[in-house]
N, C-alpha and C positions, 0 to 999 in steps of 0.2 A: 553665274560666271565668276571666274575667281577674280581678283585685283588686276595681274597683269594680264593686259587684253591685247592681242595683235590683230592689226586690221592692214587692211589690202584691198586691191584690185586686181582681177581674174579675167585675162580675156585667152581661152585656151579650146580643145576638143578634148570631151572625156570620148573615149573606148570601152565598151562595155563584150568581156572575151567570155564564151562558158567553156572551159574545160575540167578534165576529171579530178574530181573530189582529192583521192589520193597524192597527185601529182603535186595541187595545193598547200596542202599540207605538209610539204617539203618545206613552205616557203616561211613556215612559221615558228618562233624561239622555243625552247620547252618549255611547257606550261602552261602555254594556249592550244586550243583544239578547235580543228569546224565544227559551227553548227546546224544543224537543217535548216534548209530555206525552200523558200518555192518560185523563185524567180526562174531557173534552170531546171533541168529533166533530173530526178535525184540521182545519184553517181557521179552529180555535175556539178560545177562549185561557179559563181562569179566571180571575176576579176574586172576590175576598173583599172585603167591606164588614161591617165591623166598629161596631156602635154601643153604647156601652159606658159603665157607670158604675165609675170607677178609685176604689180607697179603698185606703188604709194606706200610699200612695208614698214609698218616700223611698229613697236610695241607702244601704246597710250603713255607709258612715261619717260619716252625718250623723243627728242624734238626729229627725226629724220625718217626716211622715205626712201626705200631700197627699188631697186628694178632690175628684174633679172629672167631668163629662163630657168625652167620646170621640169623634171618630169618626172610624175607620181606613180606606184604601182600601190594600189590599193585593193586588200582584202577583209572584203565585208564577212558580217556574219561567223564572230567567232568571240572566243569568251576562256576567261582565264579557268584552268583547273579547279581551283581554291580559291574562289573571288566573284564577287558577283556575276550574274546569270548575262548578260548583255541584250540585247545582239552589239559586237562592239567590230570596230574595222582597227586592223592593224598593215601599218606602211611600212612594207619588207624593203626598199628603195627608194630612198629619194635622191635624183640626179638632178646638182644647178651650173650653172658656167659660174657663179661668182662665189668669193669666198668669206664674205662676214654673213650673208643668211644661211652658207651651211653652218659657221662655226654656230649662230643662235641656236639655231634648230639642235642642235646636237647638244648643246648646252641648258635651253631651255623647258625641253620638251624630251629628250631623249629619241630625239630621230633620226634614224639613220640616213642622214644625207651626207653624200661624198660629190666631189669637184668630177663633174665631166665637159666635154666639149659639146655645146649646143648650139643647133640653125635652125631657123625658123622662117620661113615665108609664108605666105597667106593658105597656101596649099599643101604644106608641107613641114616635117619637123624633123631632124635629123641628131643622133646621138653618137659622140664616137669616144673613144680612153682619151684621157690627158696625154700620157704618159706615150703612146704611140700614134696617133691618129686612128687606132683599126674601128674602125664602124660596129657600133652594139648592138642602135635596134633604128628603124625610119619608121615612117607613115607618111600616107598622105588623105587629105580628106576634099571632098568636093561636094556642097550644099543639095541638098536632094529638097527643102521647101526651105519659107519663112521665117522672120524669126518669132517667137511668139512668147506666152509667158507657161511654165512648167503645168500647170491644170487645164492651159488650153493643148496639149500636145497629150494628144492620147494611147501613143506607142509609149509615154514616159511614166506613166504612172504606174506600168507596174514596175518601173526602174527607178522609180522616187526611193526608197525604200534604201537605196543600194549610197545615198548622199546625206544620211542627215544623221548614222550612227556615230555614238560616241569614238575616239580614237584609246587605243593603247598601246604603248611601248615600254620597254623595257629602260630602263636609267641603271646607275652606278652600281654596283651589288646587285642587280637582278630584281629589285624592286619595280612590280610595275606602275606605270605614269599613265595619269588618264586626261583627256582634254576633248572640247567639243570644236569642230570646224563649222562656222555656220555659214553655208554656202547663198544664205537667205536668198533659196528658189522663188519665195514670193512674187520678189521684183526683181528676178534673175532672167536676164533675155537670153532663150535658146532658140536652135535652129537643128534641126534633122540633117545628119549628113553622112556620103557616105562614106566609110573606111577603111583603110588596110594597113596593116604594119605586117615588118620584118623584122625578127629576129635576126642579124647575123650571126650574133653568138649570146649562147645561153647565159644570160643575165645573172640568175641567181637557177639554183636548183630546183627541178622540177618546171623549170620555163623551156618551151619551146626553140630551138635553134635550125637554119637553113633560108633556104634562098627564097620558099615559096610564102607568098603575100599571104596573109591570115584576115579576110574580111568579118566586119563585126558592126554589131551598130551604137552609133555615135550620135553627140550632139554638139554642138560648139556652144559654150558657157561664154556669158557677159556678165560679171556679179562684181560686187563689194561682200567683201567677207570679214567674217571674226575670228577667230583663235584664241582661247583661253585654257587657263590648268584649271583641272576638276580634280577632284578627288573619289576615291570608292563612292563613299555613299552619298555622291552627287548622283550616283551611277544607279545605285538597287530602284527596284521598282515601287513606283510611289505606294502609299496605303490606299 
């Protein structure tokens, strides 16, 4: 892990979407590309959509504790041109209601997170512009069992996979920035639930848009997490 460490608290629903490979591939800067997986049918790619209430933020060398909503679109399983082999997740979207963790995030790490309008209830998550109120995307989710811990939940293991890849983004000049999120599943409380989101309007390109509910499977996360910068050859594959 590098020097500056960010840590937090996660109490959110990831959404796990499969749609086609190519449509994906819209959603990524030049210079990265999909790579095979087997989680989905091939021609199909994973997407993670992450909606999420962040509490205790703040970087290891700074005395303070941010809290705020989330909401992450996450694509696994991809890897730069001319850089090492990954499998690496890249986050085309990040949407929060407050404005010093977008400004870090974009500062710190090179992520793209921009200021939206966020609601949250226990069943529920809602996204809409600053700028006008018009509605982006919803969900709602409703518990289908327990909560348990990531190895006792056996629909998730072949979804483990899709949470623990390193991150890249692009920074200043086009250089890419690498960093690990560690969502430490170990002692991570989940719960199986079920869900749907709505697109009202097409997010980023190659996203979905319209009125019909899009169900997917979910889980609701309880974690302490980490965040740190890496570099490439934090990244190649051990000897």
């Amino acid at each position: 892990m590098g020097l500056l460490q960010v840590t937090g608290r996660l109490d959110g629903v990831a959404l796990i979407l499969d749609l086609p490979a190519d449509r994906l591939a819209a959603l990524l800067p030049q210079g990265l590309g999909l790579l095979p997986q087997s989680v989905v049918a091939a021609g199909r790619h994973p997407l993670v959509l992450l909606f999420g209430q962040q509490s205790e933020v703040g970087p290891n060398l700074l005395p303070f504790g941010l809290k705020y909503l989330e909401f992450v679109l996450a694509l696994p399983f991809v890897r730069p041109h001319d850089g090492p082999k990954g499998p690496f997740c890249h986050l085309p979207i990040l949407l929060l209601d407050r404005r010093l963790p977008t400004i870090l995030g974009r500062w710190l790490y090179g992520f793209a997170k921009r200021r939206a309008a966020c609601r949250r209830s226990e069943g529920s998550f809602a996204i809409a512009r600053l700028e006008d109120g018009a509605a982006l995307l919803s969900a709602r989710f409703a518990a289908t069992g327990g909560m348990g811990r990531a190895d006792e939940l056996e629909d998730f293991r072949n979804l483990r996979c899709l949470f623990g890849q390193p991150l890249i983004s692009q920074g200043r000049g086009g250089r890419w920035r690498y960093a690990r999120f560690d969502f430490d599943l170990t002692r991570a409380a989940l719960r199986p639930v079920a869900a749907e989101v709505v697109f009202h309007h097409a997010i980023a390109p190659g996203m979905p848009s319209g009125p019909d509910p899009i169900p997917a499977p979910a889980y609701r996360v309880a974690t302490a997490w980490t965040l740190a910068r890496t570099g490439p050859d934090d990244e190649r594959p051990k000897a």
